[in-house]
Biopython code that builds the backbone (N, CA, C, O; Angstrom):
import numpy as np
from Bio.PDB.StructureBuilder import StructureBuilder

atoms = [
    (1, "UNK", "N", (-48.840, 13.987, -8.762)),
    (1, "UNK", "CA", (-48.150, 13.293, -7.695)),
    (1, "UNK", "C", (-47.265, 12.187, -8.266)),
    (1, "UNK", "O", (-46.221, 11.879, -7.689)),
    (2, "UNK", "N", (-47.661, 11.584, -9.386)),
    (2, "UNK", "CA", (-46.983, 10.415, -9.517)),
    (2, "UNK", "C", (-45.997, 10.967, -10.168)),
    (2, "UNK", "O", (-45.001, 10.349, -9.794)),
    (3, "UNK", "N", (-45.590, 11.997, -11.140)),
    (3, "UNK", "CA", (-44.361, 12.503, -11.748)),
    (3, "UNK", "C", (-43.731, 12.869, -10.441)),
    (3, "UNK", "O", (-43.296, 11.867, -9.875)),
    (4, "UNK", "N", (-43.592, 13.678, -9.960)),
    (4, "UNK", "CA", (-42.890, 14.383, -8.630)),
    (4, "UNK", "C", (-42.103, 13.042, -7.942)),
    (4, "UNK", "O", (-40.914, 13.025, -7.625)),
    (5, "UNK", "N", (-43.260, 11.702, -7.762)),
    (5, "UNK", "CA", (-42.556, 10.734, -7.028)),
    (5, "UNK", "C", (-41.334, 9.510, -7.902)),
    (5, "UNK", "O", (-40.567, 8.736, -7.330)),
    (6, "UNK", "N", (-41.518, 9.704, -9.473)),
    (6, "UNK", "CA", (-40.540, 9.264, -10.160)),
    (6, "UNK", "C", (-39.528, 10.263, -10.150)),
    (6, "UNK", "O", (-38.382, 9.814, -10.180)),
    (7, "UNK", "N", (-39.658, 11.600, -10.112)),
    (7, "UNK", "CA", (-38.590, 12.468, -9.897)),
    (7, "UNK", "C", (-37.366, 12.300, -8.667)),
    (7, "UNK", "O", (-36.187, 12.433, -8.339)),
    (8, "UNK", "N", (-38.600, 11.936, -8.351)),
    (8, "UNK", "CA", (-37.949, 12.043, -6.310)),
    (8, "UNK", "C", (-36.922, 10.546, -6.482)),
    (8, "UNK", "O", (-35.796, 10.562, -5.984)),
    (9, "UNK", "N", (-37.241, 9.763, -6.946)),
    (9, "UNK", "CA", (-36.840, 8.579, -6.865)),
    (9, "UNK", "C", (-35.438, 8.559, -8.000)),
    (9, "UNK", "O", (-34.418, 7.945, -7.687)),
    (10, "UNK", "N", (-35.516, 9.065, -8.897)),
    (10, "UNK", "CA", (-34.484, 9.226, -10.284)),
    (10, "UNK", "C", (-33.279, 10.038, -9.352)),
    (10, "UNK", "O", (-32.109, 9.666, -9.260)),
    (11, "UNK", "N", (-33.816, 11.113, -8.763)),
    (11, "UNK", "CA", (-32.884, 11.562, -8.072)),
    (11, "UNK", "C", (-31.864, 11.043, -7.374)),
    (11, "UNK", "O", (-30.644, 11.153, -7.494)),
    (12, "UNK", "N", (-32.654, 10.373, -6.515)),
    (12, "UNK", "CA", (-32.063, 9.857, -5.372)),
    (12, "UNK", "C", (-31.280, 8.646, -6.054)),
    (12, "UNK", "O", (-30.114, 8.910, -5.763)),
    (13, "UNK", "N", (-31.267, 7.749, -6.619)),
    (13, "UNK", "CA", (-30.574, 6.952, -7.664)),
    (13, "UNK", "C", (-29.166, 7.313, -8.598)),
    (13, "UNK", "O", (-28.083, 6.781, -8.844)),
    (14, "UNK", "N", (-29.845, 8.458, -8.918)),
    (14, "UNK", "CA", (-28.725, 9.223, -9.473)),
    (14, "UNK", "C", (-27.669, 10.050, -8.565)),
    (14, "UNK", "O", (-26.702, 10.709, -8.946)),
    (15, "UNK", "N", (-28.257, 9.762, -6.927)),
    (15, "UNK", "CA", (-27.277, 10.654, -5.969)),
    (15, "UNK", "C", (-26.679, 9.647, -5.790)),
    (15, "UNK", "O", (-25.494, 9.827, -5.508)),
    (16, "UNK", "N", (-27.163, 8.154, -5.858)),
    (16, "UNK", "CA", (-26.784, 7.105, -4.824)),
    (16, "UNK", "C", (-25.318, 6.423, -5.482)),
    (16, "UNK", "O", (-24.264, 6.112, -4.929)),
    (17, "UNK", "N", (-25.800, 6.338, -7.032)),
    (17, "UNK", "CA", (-24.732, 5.602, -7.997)),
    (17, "UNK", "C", (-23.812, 6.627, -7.878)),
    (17, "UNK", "O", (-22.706, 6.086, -7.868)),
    (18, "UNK", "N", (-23.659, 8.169, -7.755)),
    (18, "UNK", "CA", (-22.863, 9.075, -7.699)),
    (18, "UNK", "C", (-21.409, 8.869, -6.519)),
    (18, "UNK", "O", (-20.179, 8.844, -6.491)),
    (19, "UNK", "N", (-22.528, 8.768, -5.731)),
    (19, "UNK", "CA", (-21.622, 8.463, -4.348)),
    (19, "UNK", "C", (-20.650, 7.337, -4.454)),
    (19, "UNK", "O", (-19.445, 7.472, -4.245)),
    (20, "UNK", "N", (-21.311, 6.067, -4.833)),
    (20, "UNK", "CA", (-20.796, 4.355, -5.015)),
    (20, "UNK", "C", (-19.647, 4.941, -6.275)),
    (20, "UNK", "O", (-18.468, 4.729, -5.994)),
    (21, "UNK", "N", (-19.798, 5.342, -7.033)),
    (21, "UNK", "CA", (-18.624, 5.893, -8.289)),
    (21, "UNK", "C", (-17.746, 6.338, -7.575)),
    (21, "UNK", "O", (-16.716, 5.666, -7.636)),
    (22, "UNK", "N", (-17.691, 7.408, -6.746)),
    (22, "UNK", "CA", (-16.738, 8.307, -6.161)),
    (22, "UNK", "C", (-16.183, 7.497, -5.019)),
    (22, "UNK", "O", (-14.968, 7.380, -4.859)),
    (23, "UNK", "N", (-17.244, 6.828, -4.072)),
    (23, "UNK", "CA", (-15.986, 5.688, -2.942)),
    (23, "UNK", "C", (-15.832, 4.584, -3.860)),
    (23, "UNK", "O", (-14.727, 4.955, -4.257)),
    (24, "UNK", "N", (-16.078, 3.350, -4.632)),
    (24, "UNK", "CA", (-15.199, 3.091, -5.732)),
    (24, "UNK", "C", (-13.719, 3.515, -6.534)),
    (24, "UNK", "O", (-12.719, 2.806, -6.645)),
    (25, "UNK", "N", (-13.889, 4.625, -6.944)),
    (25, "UNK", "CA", (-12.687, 5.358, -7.208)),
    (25, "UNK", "C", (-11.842, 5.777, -5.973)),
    (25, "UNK", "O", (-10.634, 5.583, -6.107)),
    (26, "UNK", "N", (-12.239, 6.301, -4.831)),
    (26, "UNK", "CA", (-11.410, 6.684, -3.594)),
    (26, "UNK", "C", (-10.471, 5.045, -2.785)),
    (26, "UNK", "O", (-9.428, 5.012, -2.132)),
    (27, "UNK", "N", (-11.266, 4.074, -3.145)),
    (27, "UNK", "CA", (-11.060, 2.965, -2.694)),
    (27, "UNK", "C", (-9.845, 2.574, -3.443)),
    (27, "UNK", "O", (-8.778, 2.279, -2.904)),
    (28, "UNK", "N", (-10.082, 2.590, -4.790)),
    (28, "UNK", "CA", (-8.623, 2.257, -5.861)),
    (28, "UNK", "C", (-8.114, 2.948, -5.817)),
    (28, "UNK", "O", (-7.047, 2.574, -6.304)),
    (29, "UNK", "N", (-8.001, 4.253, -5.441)),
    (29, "UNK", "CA", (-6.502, 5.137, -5.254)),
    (29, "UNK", "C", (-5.789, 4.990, -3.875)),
    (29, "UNK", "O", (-4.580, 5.106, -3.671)),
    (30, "UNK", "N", (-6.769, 4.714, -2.968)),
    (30, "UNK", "CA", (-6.113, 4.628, -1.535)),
    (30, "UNK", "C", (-5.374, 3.394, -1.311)),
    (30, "UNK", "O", (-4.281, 3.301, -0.752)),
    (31, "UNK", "N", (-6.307, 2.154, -1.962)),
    (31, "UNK", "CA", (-5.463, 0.598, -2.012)),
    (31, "UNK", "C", (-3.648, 1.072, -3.296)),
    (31, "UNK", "O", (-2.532, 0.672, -2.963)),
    (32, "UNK", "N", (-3.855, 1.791, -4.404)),
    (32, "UNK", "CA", (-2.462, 1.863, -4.840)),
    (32, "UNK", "C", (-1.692, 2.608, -4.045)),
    (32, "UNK", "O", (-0.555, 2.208, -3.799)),
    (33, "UNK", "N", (-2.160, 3.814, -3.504)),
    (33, "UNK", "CA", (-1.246, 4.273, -2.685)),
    (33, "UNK", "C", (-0.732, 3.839, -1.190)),
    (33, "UNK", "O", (0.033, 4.609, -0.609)),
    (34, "UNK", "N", (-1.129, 2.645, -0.571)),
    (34, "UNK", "CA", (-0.960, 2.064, 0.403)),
    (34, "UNK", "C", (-0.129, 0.874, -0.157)),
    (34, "UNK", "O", (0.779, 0.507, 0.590)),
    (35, "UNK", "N", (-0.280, 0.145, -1.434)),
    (35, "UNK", "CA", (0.131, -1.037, -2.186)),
    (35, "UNK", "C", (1.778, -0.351, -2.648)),
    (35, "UNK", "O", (2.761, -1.085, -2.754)),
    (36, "UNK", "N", (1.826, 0.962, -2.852)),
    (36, "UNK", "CA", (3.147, 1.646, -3.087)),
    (36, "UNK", "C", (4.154, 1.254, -2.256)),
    (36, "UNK", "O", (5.088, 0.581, -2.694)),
    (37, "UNK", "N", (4.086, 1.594, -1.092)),
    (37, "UNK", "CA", (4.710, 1.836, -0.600)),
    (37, "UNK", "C", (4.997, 0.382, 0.789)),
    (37, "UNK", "O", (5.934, 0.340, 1.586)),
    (38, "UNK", "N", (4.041, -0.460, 0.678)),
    (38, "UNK", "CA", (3.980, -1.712, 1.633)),
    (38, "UNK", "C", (3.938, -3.090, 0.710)),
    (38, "UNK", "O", (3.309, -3.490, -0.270)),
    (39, "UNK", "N", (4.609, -3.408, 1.283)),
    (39, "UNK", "CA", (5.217, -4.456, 0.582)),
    (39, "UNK", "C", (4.017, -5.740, 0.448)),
    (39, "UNK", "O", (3.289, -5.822, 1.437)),
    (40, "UNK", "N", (3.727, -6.803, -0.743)),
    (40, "UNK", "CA", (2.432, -7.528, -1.090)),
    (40, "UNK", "C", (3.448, -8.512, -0.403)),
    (40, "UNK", "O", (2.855, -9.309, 0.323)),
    (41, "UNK", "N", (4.419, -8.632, -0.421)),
    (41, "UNK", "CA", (5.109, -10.683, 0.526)),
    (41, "UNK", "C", (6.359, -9.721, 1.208)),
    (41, "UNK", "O", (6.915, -8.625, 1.135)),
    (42, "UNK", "N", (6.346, -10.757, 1.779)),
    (42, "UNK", "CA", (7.935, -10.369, 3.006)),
    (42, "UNK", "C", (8.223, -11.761, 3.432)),
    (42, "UNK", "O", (7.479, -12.716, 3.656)),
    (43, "UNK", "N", (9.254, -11.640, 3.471)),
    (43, "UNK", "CA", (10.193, -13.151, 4.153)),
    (43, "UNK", "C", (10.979, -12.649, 4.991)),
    (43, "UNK", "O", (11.709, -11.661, 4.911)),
    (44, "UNK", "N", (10.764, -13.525, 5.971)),
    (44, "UNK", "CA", (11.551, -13.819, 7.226)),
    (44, "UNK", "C", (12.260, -14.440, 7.337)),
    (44, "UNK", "O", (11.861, -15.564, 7.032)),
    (45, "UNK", "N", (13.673, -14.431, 7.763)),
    (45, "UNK", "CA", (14.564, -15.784, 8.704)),
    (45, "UNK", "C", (14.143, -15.816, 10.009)),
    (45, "UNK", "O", (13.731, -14.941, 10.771)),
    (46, "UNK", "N", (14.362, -17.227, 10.140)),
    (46, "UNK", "CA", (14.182, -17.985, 11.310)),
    (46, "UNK", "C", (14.672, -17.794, 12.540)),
    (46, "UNK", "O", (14.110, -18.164, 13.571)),
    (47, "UNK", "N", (15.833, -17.159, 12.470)),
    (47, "UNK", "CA", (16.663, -16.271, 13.535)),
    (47, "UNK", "C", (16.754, -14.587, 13.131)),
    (47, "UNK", "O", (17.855, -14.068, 12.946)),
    (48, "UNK", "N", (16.216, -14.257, 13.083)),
    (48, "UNK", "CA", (16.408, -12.361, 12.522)),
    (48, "UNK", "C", (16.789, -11.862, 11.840)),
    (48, "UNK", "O", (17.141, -10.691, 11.987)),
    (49, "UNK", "N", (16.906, -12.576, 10.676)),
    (49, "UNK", "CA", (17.658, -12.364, 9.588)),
    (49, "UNK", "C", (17.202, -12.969, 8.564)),
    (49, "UNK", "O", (16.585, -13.985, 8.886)),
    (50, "UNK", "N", (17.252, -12.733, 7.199)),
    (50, "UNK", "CA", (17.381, -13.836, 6.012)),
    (50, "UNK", "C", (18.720, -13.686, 5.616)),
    (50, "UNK", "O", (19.306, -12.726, 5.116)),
    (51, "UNK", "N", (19.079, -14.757, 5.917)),
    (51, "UNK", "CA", (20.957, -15.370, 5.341)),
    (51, "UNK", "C", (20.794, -15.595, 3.707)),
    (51, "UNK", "O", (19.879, -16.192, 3.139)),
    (52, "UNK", "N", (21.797, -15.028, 3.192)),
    (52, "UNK", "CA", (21.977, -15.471, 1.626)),
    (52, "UNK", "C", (20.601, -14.844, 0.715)),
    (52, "UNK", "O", (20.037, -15.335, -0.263)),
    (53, "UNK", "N", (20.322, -13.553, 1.471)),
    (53, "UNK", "CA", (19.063, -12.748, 0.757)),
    (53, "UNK", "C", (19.720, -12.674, -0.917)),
    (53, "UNK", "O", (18.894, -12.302, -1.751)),
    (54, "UNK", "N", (20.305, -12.809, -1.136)),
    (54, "UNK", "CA", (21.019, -11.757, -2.871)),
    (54, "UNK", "C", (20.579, -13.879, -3.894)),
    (54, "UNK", "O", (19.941, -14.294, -4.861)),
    (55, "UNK", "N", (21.345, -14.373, -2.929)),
    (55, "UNK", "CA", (20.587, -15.722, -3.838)),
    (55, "UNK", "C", (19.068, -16.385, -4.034)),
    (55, "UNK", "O", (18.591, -17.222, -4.801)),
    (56, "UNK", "N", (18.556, -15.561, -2.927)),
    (56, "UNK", "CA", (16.621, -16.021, -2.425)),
    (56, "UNK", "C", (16.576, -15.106, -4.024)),
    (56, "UNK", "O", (16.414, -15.514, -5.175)),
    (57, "UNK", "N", (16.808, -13.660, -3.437)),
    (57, "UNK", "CA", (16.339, -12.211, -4.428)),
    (57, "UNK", "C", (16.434, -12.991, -6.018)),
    (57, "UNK", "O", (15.398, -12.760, -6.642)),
    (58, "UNK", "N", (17.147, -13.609, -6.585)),
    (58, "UNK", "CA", (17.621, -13.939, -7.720)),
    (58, "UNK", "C", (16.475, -15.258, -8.344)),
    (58, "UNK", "O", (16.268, -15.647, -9.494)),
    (59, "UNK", "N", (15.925, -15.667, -7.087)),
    (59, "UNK", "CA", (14.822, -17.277, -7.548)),
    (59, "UNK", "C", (13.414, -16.820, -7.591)),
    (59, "UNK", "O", (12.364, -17.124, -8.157)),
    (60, "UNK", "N", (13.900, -15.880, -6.665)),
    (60, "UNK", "CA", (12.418, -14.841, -6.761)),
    (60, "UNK", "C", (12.012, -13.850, -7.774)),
    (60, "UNK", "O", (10.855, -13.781, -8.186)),
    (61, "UNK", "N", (13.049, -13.018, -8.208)),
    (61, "UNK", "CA", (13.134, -12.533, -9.439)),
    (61, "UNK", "C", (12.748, -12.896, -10.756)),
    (61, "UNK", "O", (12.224, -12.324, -11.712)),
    (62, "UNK", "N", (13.265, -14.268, -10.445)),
    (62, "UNK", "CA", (12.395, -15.038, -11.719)),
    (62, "UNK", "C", (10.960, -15.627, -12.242)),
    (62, "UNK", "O", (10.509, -16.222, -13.220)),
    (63, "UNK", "N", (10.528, -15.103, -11.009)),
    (63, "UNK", "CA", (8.860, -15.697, -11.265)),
    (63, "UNK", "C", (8.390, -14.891, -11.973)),
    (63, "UNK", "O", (8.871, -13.759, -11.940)),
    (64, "UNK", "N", (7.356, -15.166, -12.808)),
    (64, "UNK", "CA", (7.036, -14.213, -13.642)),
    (64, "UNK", "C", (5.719, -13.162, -13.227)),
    (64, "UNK", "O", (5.363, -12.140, -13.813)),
    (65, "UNK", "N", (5.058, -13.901, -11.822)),
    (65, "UNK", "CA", (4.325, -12.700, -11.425)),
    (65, "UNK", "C", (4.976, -11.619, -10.320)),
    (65, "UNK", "O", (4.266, -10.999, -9.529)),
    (66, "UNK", "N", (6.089, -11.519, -10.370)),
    (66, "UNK", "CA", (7.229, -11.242, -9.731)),
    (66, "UNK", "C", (7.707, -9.697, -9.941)),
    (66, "UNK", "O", (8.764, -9.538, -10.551)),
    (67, "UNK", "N", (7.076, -8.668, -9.526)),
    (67, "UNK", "CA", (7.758, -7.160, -10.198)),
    (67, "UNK", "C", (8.990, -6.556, -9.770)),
    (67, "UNK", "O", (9.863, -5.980, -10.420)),
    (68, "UNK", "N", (8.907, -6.746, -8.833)),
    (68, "UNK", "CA", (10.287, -6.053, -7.513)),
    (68, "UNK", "C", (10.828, -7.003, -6.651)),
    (68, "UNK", "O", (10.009, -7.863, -6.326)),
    (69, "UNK", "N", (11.866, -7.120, -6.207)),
    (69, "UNK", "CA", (12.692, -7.727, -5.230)),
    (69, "UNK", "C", (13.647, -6.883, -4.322)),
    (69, "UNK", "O", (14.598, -6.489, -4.997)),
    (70, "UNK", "N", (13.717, -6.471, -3.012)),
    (70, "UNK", "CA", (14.752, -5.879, -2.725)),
    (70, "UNK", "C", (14.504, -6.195, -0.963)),
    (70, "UNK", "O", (13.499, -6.519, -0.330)),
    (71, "UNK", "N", (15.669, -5.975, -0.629)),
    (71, "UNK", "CA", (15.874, -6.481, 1.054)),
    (71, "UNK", "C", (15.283, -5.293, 1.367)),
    (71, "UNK", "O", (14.669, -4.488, 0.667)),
    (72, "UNK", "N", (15.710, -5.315, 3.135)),
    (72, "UNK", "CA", (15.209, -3.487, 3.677)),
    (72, "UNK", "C", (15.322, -4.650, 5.144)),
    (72, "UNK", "O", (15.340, -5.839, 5.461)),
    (73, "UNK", "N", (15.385, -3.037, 5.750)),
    (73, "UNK", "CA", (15.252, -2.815, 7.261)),
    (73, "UNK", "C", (14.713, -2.459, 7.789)),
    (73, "UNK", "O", (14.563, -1.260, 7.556)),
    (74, "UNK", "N", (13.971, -2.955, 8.856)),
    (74, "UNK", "CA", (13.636, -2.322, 9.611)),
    (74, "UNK", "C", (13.047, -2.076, 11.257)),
    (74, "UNK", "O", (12.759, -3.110, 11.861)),
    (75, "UNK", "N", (12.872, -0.820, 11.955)),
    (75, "UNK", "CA", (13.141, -0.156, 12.811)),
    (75, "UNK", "C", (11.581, 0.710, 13.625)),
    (75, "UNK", "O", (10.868, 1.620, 13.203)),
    (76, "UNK", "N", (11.548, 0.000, 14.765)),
    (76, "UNK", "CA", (10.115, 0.740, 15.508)),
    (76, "UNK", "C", (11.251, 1.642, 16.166)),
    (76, "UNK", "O", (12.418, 1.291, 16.337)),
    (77, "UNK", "N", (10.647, 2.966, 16.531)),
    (77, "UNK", "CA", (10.682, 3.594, 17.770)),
    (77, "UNK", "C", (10.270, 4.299, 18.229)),
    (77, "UNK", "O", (9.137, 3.954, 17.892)),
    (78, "UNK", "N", (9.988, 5.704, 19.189)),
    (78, "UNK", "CA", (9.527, 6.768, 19.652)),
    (78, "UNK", "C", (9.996, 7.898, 19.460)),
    (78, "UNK", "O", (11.123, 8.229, 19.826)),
    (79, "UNK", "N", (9.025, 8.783, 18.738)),
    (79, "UNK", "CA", (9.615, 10.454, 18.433)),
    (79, "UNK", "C", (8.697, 10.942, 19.371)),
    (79, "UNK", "O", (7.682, 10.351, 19.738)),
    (80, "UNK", "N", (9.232, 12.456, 19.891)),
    (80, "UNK", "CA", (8.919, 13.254, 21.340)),
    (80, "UNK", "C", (9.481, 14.448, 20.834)),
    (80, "UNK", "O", (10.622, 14.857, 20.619)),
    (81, "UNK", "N", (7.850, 15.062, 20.657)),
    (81, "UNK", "CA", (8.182, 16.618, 20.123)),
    (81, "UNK", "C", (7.255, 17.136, 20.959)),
    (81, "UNK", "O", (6.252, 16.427, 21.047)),
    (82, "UNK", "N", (7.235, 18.547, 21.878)),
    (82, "UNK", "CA", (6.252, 19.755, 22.271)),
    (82, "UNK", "C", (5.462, 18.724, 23.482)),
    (82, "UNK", "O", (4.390, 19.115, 23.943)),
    (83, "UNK", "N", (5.939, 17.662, 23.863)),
    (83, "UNK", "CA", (5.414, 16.638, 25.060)),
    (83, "UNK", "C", (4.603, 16.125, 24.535)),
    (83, "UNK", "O", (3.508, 16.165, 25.096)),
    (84, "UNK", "N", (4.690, 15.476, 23.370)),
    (84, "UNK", "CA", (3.794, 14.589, 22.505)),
    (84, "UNK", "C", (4.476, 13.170, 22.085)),
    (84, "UNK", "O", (5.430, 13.045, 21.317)),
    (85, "UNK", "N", (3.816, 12.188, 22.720)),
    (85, "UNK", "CA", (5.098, 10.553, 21.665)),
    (85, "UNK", "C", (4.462, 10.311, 20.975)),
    (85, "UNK", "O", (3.264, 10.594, 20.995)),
    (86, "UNK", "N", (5.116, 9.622, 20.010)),
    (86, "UNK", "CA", (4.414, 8.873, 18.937)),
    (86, "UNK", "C", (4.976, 7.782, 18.286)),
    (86, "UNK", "O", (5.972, 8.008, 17.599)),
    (87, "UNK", "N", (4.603, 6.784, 18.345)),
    (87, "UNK", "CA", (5.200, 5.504, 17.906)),
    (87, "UNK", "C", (5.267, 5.739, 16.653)),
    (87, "UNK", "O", (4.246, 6.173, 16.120)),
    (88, "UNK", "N", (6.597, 5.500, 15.746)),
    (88, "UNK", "CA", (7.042, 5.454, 14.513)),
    (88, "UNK", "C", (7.623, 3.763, 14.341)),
    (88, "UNK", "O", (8.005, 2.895, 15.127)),
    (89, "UNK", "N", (7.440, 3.873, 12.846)),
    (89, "UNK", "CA", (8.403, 2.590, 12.246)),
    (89, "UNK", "C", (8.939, 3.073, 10.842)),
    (89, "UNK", "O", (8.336, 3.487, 9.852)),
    (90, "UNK", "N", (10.069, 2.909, 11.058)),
    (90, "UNK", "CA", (11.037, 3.159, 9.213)),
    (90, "UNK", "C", (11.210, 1.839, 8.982)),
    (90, "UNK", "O", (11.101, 0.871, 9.734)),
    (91, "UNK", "N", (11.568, 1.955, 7.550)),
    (91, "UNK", "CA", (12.022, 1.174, 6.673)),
    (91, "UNK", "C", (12.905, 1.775, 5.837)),
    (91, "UNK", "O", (12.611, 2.814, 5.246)),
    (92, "UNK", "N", (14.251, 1.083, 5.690)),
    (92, "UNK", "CA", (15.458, 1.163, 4.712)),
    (92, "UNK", "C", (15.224, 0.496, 3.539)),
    (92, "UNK", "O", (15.104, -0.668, 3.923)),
    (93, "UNK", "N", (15.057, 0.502, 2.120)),
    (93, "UNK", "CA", (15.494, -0.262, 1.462)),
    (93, "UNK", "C", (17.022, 0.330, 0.667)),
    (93, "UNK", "O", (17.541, 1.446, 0.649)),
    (94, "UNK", "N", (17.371, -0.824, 0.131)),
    (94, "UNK", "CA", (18.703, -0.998, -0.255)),
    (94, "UNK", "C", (17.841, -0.267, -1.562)),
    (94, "UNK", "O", (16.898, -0.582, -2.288)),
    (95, "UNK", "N", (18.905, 1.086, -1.371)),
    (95, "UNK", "CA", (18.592, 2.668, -2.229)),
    (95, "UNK", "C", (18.598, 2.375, -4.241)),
    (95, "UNK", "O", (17.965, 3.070, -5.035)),
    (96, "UNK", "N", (19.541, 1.119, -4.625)),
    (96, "UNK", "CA", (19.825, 0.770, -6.101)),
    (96, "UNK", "C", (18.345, -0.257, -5.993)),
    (96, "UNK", "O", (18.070, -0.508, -7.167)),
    (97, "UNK", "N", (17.795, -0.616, -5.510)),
    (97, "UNK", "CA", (16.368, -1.369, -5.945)),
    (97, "UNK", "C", (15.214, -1.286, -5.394)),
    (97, "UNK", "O", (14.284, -2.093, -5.394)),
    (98, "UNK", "N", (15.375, 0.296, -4.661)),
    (98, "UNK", "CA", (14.162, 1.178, -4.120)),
    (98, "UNK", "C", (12.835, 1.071, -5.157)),
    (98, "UNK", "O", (11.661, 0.802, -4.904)),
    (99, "UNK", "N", (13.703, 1.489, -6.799)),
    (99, "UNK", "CA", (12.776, 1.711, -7.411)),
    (99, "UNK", "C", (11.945, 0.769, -8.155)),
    (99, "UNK", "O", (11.000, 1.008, -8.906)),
    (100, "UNK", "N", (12.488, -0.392, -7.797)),
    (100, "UNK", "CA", (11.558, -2.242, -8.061)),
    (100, "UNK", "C", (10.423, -1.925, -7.032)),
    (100, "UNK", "O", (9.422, -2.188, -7.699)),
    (101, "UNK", "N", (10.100, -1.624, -6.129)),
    (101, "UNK", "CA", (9.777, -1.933, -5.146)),
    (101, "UNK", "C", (8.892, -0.840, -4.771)),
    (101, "UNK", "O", (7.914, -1.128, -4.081)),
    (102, "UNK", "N", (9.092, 0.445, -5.138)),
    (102, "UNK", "CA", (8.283, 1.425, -4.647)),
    (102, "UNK", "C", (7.288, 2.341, -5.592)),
    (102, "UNK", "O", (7.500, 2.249, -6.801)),
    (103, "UNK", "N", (6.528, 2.964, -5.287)),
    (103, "UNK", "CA", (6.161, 4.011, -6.356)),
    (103, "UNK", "C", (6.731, 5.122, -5.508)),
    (103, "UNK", "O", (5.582, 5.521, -5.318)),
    (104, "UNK", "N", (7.427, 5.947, -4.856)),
    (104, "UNK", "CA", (7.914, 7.200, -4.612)),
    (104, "UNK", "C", (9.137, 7.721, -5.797)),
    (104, "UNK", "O", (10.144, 7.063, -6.056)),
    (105, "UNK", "N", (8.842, 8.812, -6.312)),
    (105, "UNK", "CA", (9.689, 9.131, -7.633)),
    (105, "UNK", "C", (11.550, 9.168, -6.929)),
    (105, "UNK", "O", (12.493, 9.392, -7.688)),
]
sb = StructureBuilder()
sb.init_structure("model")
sb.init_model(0)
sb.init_chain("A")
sb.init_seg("    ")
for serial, (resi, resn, name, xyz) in enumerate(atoms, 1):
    if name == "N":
        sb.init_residue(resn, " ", resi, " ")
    sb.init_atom(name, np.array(xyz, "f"), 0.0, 1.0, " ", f" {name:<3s}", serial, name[0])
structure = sb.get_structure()
């Protein structure tokens, strides 16, 4: 009895750390692939706009924990296919510094 119940127990340990490894790892691929593509800071103007973005982009650029800089747009609206809506939102970025900014090849 007492081997069977260290068995039973090794097992289950060895299922448990299995699992915690695998959502661990699922956790760091899902945070880079969400971190790809959404931006870690965003700035706003005060009226709907940031005025003089290309001189901000340039002070910001210089920080050294600083990887990407690039403006973008963007746009909520409603797509309606087969009598189905669905709230969408795009984003534009300015296409020459997409690739500061994104992981999509």
């Amino acid at each position: 009895m007492g081997i069977s119940s260290m068995l039973g127990v090794a097992l289950g340990v060895t299922a448990l750390i299995t699992v915690i490894s695998v959502m661990n790892g699922y956790e760091t691929e899902l945070r880079q692939r969400i971190l790809g593509v959404v931006s870690h800071v965003t700035l706003f103007g005060t009226q709907g706009g940031l005025h003089e973005w290309s001189d901000r982009r340039v002070q910001i650029s210089g920080l050294d924990e600083v990887n990407g800089v690039a403006p973008f747009i963007e746009l909520q609206g409603m797509l309606s296919a087969n009598g189905r809506n669905s709230a969408v939102m795009a984003r534009g970025v300015e296409p020459n510094l997409e690739s500061e900014v994104s992981d999509f090849p």
